[in-house]
C-alpha positions as CSV (number, residue, x, y, z in Angstrom):
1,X,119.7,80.4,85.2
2,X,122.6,77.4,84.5
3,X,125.4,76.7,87.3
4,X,128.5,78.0,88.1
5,X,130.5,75.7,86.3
6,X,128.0,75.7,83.3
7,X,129.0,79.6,82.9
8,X,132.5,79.1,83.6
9,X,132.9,76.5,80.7
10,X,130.6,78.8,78.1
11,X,133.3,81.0,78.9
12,X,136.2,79.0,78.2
13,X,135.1,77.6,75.3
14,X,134.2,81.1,73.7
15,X,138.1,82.6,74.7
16,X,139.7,79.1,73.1
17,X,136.9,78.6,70.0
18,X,136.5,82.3,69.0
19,X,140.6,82.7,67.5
20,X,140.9,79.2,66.4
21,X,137.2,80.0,64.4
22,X,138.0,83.5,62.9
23,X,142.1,82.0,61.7
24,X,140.3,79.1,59.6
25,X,137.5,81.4,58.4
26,X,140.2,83.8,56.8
27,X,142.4,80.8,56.0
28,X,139.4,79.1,53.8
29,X,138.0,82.9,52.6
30,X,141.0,85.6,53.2
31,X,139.8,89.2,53.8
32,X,139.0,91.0,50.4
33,X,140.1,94.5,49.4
34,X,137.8,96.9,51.4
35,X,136.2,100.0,49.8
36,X,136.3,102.1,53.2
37,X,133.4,104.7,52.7
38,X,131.1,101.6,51.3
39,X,132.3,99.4,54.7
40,X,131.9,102.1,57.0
41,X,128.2,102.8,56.1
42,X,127.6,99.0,55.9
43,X,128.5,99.1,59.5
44,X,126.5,101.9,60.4
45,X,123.4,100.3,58.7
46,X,124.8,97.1,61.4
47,X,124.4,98.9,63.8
48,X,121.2,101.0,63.0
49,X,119.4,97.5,62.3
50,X,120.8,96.1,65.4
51,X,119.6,98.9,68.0
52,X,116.2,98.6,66.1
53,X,114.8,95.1,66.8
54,X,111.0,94.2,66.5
55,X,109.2,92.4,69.5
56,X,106.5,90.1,68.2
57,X,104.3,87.8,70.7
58,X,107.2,88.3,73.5
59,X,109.9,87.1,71.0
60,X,112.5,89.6,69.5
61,X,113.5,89.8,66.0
62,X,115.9,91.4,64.2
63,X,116.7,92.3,60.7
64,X,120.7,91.9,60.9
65,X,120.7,88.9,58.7
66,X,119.6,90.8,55.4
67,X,123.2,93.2,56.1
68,X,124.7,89.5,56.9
69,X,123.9,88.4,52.7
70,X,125.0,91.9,51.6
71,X,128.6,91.6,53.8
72,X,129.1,87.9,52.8
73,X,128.5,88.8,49.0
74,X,130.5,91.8,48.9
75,X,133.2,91.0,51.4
76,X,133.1,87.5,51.7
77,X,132.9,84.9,55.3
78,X,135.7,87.0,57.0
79,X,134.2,90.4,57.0
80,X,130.8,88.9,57.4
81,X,131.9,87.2,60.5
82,X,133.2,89.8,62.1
83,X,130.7,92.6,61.8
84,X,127.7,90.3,62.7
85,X,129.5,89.5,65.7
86,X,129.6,93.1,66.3
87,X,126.2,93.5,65.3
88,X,124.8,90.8,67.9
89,X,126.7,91.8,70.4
90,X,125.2,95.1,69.9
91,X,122.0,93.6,69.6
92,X,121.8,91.9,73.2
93,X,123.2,94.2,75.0
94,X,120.0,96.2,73.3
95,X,118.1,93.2,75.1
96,X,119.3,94.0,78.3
97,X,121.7,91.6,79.0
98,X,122.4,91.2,83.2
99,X,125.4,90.0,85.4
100,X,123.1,86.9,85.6
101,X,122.5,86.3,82.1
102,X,125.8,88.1,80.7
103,X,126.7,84.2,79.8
104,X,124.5,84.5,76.9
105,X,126.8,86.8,75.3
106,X,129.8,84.7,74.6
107,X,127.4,81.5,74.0
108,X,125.1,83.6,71.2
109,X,128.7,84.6,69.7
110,X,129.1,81.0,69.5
111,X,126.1,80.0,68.0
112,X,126.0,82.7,65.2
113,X,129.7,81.9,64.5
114,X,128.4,78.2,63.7
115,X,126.1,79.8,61.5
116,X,128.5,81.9,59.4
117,X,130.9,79.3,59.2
118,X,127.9,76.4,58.2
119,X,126.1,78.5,56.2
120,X,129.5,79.8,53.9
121,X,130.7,76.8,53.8
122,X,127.4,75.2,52.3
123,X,127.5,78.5,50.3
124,X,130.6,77.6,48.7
125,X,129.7,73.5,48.5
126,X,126.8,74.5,45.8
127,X,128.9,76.9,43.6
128,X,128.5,80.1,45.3
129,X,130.8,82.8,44.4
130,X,132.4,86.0,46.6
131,X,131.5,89.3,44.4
132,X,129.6,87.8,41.6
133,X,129.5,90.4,39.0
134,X,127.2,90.3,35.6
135,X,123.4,89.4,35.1
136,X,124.4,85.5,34.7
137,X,126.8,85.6,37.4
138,X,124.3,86.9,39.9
139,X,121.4,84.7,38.5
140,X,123.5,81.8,39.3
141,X,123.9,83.3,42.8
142,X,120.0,83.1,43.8
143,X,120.2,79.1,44.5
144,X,123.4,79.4,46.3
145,X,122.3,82.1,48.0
146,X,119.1,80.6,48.7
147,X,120.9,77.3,50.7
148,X,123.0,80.0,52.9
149,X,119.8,81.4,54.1
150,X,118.0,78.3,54.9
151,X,121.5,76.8,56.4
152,X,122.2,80.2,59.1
153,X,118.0,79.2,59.5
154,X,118.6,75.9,60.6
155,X,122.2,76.2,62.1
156,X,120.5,78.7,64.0
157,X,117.3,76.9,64.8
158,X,119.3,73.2,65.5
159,X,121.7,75.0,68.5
160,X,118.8,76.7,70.2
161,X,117.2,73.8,70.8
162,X,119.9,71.7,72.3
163,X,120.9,75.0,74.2
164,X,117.2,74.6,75.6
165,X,117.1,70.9,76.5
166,X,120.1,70.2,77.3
167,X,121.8,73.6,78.7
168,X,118.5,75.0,80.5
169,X,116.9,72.0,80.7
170,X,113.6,72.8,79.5
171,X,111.8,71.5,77.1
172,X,110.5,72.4,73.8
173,X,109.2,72.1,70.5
174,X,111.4,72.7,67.6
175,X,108.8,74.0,65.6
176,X,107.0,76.4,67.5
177,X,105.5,79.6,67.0
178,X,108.9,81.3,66.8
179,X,110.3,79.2,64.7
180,X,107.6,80.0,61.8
181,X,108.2,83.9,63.0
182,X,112.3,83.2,62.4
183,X,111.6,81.5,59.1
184,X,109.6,84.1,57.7
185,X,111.9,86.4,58.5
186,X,114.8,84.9,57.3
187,X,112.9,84.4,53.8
188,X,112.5,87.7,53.9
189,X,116.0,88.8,54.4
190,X,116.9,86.6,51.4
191,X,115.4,89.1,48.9
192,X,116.5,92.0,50.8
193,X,120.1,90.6,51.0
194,X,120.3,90.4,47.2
195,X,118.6,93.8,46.7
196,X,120.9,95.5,48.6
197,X,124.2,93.7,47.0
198,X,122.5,95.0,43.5
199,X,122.4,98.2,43.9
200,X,125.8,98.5,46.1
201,X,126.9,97.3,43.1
202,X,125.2,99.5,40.5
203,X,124.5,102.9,42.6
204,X,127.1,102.6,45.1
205,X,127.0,103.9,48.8
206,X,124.4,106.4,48.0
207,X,121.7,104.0,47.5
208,X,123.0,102.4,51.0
209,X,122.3,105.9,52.4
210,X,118.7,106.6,51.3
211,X,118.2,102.6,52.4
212,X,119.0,103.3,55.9
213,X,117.0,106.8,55.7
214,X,113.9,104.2,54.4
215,X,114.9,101.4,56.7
216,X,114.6,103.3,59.9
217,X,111.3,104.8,59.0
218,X,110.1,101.6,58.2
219,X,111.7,100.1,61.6
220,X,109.7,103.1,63.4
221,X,106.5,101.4,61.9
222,X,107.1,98.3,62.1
223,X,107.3,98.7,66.2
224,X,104.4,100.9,66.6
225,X,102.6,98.6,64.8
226,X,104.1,95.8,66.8
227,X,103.8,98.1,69.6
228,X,99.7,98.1,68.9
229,X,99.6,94.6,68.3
230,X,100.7,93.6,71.7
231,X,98.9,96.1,73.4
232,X,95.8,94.8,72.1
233,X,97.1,91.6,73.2
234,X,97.7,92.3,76.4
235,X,94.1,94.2,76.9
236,X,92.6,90.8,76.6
237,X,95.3,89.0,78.7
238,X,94.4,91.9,81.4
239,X,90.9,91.4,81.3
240,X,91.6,87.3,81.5
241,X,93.2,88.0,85.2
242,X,90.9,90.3,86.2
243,X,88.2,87.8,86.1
244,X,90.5,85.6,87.6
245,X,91.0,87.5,90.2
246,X,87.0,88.1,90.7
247,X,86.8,83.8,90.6
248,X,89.1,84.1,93.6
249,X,87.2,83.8,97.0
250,X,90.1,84.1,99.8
251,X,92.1,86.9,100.1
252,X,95.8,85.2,100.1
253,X,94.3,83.1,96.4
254,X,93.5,86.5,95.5
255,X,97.0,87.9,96.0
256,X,99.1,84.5,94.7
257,X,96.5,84.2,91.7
258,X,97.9,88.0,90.9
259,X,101.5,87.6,91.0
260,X,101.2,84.2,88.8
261,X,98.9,85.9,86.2
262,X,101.4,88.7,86.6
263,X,104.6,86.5,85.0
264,X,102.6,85.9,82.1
265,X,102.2,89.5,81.1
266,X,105.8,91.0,81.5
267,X,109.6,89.8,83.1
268,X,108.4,90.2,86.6
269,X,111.5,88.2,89.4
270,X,109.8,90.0,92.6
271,X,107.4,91.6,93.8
272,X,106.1,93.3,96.9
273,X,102.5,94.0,98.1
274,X,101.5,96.9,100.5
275,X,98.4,97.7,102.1
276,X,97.7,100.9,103.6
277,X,96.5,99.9,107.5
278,X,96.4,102.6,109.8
279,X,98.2,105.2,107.5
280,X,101.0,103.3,106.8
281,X,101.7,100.8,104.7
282,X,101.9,96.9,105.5
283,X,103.6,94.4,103.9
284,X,101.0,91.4,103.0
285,X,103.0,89.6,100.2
286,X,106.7,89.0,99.2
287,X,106.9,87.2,95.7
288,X,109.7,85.9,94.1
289,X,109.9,84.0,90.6
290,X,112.8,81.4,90.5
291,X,113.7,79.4,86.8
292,X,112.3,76.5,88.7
293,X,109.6,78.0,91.5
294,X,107.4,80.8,92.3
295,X,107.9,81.6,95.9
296,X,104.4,83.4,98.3
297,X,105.4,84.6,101.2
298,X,104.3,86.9,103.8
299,X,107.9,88.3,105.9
300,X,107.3,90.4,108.9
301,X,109.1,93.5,107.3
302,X,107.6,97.0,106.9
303,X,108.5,99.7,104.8
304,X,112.7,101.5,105.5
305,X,112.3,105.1,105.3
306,X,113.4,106.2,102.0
307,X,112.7,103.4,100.5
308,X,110.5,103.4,96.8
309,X,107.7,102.1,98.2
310,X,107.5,104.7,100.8
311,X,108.0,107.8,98.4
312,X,105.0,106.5,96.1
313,X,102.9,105.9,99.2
314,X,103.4,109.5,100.2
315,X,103.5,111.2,96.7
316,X,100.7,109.3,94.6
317,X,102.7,109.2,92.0
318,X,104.7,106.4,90.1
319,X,108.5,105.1,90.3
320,X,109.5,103.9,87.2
321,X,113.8,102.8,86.8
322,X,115.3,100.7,83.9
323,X,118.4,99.6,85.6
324,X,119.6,99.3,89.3
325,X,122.3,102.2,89.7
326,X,119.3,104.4,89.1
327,X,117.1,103.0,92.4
328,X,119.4,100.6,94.1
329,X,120.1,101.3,98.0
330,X,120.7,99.2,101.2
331,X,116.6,99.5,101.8
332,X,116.4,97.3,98.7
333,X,118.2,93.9,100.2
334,X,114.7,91.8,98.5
335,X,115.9,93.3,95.8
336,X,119.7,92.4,95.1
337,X,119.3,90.8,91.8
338,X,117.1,92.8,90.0
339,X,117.5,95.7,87.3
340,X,114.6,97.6,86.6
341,X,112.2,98.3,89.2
342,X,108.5,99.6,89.0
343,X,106.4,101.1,91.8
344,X,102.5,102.4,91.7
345,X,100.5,103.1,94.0
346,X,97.0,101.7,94.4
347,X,94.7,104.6,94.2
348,X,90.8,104.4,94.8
349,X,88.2,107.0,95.4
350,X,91.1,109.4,95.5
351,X,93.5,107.8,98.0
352,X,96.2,105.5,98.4
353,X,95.0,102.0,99.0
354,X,98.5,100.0,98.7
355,X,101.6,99.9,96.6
356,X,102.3,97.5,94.6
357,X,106.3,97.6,94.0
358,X,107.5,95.2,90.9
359,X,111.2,94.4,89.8
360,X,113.1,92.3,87.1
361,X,116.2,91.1,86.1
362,X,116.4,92.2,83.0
363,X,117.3,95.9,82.2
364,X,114.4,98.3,80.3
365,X,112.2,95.3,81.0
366,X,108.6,98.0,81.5
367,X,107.2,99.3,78.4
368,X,104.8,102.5,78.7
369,X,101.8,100.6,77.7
370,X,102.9,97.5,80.1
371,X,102.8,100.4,83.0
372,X,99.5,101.7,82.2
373,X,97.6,98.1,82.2
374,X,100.1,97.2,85.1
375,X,98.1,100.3,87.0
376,X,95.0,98.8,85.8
377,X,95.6,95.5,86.9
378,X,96.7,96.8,90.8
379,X,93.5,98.4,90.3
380,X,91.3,95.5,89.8
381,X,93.6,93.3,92.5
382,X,92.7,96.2,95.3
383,X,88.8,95.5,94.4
384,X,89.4,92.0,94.3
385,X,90.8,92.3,97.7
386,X,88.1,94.1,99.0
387,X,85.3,91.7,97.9
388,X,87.3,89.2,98.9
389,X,87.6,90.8,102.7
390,X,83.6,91.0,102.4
391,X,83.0,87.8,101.4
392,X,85.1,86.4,104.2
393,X,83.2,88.9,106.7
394,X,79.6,87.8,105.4
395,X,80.6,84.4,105.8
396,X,81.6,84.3,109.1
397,X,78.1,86.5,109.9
398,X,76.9,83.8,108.4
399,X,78.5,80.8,110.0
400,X,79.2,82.2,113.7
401,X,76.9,83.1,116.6
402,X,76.7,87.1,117.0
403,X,76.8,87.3,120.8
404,X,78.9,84.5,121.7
405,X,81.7,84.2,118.7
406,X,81.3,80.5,118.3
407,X,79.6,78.4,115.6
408,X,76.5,78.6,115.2
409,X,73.7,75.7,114.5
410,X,74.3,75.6,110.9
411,X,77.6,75.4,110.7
412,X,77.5,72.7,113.3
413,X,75.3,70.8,111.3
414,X,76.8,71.2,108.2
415,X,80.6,70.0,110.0
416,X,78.5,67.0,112.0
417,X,77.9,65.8,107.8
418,X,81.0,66.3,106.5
419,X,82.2,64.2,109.5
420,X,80.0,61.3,108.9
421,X,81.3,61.6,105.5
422,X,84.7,61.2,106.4
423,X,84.2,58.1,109.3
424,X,82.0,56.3,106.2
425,X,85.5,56.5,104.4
426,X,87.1,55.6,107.5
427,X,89.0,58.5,107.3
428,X,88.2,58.8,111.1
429,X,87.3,56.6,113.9
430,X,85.0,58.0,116.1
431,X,82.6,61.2,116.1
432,X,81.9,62.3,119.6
433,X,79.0,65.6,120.3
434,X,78.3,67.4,123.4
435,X,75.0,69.0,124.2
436,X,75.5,71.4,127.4
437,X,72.3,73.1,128.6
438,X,72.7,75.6,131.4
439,X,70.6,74.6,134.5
440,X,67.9,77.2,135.7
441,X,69.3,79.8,133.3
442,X,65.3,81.7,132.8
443,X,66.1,83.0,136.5
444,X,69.2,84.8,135.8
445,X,67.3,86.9,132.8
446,X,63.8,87.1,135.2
447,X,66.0,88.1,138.2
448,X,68.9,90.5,136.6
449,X,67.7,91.1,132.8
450,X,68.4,89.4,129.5
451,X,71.6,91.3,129.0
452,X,72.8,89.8,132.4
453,X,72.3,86.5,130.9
454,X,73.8,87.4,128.2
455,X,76.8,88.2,129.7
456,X,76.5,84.3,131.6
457,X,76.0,83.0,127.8
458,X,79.5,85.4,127.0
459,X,81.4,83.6,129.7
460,X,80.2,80.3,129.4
461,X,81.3,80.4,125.6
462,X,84.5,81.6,126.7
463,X,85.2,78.6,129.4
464,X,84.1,76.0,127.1
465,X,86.7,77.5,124.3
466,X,89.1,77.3,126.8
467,X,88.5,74.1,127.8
468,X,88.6,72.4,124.5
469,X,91.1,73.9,123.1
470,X,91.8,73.2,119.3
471,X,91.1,69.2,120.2
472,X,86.8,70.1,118.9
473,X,84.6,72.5,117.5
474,X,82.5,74.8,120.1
475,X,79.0,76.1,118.7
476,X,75.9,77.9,120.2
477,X,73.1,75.2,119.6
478,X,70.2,77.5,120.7
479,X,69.0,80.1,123.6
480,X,71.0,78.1,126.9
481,X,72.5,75.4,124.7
482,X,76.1,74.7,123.5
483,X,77.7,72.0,121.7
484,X,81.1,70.4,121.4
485,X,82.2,68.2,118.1
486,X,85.4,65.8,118.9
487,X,86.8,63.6,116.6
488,X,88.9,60.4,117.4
489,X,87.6,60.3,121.2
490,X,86.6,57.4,122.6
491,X,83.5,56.9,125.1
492,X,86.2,57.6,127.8
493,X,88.0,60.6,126.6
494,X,84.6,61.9,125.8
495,X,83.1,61.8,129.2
496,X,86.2,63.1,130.6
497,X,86.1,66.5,128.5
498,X,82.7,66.8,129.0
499,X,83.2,66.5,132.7
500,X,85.5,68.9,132.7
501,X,83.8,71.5,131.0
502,X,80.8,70.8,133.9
503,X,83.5,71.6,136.5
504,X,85.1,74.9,134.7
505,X,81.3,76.4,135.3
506,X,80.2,75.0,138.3
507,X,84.0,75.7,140.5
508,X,84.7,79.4,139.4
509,X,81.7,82.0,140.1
510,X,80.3,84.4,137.4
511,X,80.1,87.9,137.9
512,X,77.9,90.0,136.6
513,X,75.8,93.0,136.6
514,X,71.9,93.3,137.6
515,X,70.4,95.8,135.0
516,X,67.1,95.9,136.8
517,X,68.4,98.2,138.9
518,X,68.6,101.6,139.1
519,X,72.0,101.0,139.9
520,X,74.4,98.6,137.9
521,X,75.0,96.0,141.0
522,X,77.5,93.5,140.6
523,X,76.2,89.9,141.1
524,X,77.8,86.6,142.2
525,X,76.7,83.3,140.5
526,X,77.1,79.6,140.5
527,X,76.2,78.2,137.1
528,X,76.1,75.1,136.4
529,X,75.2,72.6,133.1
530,X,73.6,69.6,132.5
531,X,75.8,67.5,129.8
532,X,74.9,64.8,127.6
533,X,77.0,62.8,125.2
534,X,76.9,60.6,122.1
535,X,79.9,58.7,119.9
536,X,79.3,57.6,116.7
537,X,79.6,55.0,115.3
538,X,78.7,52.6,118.8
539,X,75.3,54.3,119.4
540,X,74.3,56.6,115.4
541,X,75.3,55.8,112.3
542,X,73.7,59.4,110.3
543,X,74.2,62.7,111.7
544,X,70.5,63.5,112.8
545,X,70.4,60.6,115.1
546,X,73.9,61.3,116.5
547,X,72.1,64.9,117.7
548,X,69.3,62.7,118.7
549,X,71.0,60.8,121.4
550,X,73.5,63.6,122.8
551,X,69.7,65.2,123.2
552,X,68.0,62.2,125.1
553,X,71.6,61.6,126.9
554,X,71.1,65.3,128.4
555,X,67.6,65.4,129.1
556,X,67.0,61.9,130.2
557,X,69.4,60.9,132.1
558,X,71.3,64.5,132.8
559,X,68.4,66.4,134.0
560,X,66.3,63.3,135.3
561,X,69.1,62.6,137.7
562,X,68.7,66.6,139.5
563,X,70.7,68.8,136.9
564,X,75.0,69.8,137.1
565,X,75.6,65.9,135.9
566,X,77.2,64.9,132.8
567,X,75.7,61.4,130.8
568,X,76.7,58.9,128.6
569,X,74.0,58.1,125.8
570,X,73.9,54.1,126.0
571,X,71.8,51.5,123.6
């Protein structure tokens, strides 16, 4: 995308530069006589090559410059002008040319009106001649024509690069792989360009006729060979991002991961991604590709009845549009910019999973085969999903306490490191730990059961949580015991958190059930906890010995001093 006034000057110039170009092309080269049956199906051959361009590696390539030599030769700068200005026209709007990019029209008219003009005029500067008639004549031709091939090549080549750095202000290499694709072709035009001025010349228009007839069988070809050629390419670029996506752990990198491997494949400027939650669909990410950013977000919108998404969601079946007056409603706001729009849904073991809904700027901007491998891809994103969903599921099995919900030992001990890590960088100041051990606790399971002291364990959990809050980490240590990891809390603060986690169990009762009954009988309790405390660096300096003294703290000096107390561990 360029600015406003970027557009409105490309504009400008192309209104005031166009006449002022096309009066001194016919002032240095007037208009020759025209044979109007010989012009007429050179124009249709225009046109024919211009609807029929070849897509290599992304790029787009067209054969209009071998008609270009054949117009020049026969007609001279004027005609040649003219019709390849037609021709181009022709050509983008082929392309799919948007309100957004419609600028591109008047500035690739131009750029290939530099090149006529260049390229004739160094055409003329070496000794070419209009019409050159005779074996000698046209012999003396091939180095003239020769230098206005290579001339249009560079013209040509020159002005998209400044257009690049200095217009879109990108950069780029001037000799890049489409460059060597342009050049080739170009080369290959010159021959063709030549051949077709002989046998205009010799045969007439017939010839021109069984040409075309040849040229758009060999144009069908040439694209379905191209056509296979970048669906193998793609294949491999598709099985790239699906092990990308397999790499990808968290569910959200999963999602971001495939709408960034998703640009690289085809013209995609948003994007929406549903899950199916409840039997209906949830949106989970809103993607939108900017010239300069790639936005992730996840809006709290759902599906608007009627809307695309919805119908594929309750047909199973795929949306596929090539411009907007063909999808475009007021339950498509996300959507205002875009042209063609695709929508599949996510199908697995027979059902609808999600719905992935795709859009772009450009118009026709979905192939078939960029559909099928587009399916493929949602595919292997809904699996990815899933095993990403597991994975975060097995790891909090594997990192929290089953009855209680909090942390269990070896996560604690793991966070205790990494936060000894962090003070030895003096990343942090202080690491404080709590050790809280429930006084008399075997009486509640002897008296009213183990699942009655389970459900103490429940609520204790649950008024420590509450207690600290998001200022520390609450963990299960073991059978009665919990523990507390601060951070930045001095001896002080310490004691004082600590001390109030001792009153939050020891002021508000604990009611539970006896289940050694016959009858569930609901049970009062006080429970209270004995607390110790350690802060690193003043009294440890590695992780083990900081667990070591919150231990000693609580069972020394805690418990020795008749239980309910809360103590400082001191050197």
């Amino acid at each position: 995308m360029i600015s406003k006034h970027s557009n409105r000057l490309i504009w400008i110039a192309w209104i005031v530069l166009m006449p002022i170009i096309i009066y001194y092309a016919n002032m240095a080269s007037p208009l020759r006589q025209i044979d109007r049956s010989n012009f007429l199906i050179i124009i249709a051959l225009f046109l024919i090559v211009a609807n029929m361009p070849i897509k290599i590696n992304d790029a787009t390539f067209s054969f209009i410059f071998g008609i270009s030599i054949l117009v020049f030769l026969s007609y001279g700068l004027v005609a040649e002008l003219l019709i390849s200005q037609l021709a181009y026209s022709i050509l983008y709007i082929r392309l799919s040319i948007t309100k957004n990019t419609l600028y591109r029209m008047p500035l690739n008219s131009l750029m290939f009106a530099l090149c006529s003009i260049g390229s004739a005029l160094l055409y003329y500067l070496v000794g070419g001649k209009i019409e050159p008639t005779g074996t000698k004549e046209i012999l003396n031709s091939l180095f003239p024509i020769l230098i206005y091939t290579l001339a249009s090549f560079w013209i040509n080549q020159i002005v998209i690069y400044f257009i690049t750095i200095y217009l879109y202000k990108r950069e780029m290499k001037l000799i890049n792989r489409e460059f060597k694709w342009d050049l080739f072709i170009y080369l290959l035009m010159y021959p063709i360009g030549i051949s077709l001025y002989l046998m205009l010349e010799t045969k007439g228009y017939i010839t021109i006729i069984y040409i075309t007839i040849y040229y758009i069988i060999l144009m069908i070809i040439l694209n379905s060979l191209s056509s296979a050629l970048n669906m193998n390419k793609y294949l491999r670029q598709t099985m790239k991002i699906s092990q990308k996506l397999s790499q990808r752990m968290e569910e959200e990198q999963v999602i971001d991961e495939f709408f960034e491997q998703l640009t690289t494949l085809i013209p995609v400027s948003y994007g929406n991604l549903f899950i199916v939650e409840d039997k209906s669909l949830k949106l989970i990410r809103y993607f939108q590709n900017k010239c300069d950013e790639k936005i992730f977000s996840c809006p709290y919108f759902d599906t608007l009845e009627g809307s695309i998404s919805q119908k594929v969601f309750f047909e199973k079946r795929r949306y596929s549009f090539n411009r907007r007056s063909q999808w475009y409603t007021n339950d498509h706001l996300k959507f205002l910019e875009a042209e063609s729009l695709l929508s599949i849904p996510i199908i697995k073991n027979q059902e609808v999973v999600g719905v992935l809904t795709i859009a772009s700027e450009q118009k026709n901007a979905f192939e078939k085969y960029q559909v099928v491998l587009i399916e493929i891809l949602a595919l292997y994103l809904a699996i990815a999903v899933e095993n990403a969903r597991f994975y975060l599921q097995t790891k909090i099995r594997s990192e929290t306490d089953a009855l209680t919900g909090l942390y269990n030992f070896e996560y604690l001990e793991s966070k205790i490191k990494e936060e000894f890590e962090r003070l030895k960088t003096f990343k942090i100041k202080t690491i404080s730990l709590l050790l809280i051990d429930l006084d008399y606790f075997k009486r509640v399971n002897d008296r009213y059961g183990h699942q009655a002291g389970n459900e103490v364990l429940f609520e204790v959990a649950s008024r420590i949580k509450m207690v600290v809050k998001k200022s520390g980490l609450v963990a299960r240590f073991g059978g009665e015991e919990f523990s507390v990891l601060l951070v930045n809390h001095s001896d002080r603060e310490t004691y004082d958190l600590a001390e109030e986690i001792r009153k939050s169990l020891e002021t508000i009762p604990f009611y539970i059930t006896n289940h050694l009954t016959n009858e569930d009988q609901k049970i009062k309790l006080t429970v209270t906890a004995s607390i110790g405390a350690a802060v690193a660096p003043f009294v440890a300096i590695e992780p083990s010995d900081l667990i070591r003294c919150a231990d000693r703290a609580m069972y020394s000096k805690a418990k020795n001093a008749g239980r309910n107390k809360v103590a400082m561990y001191s050197k």
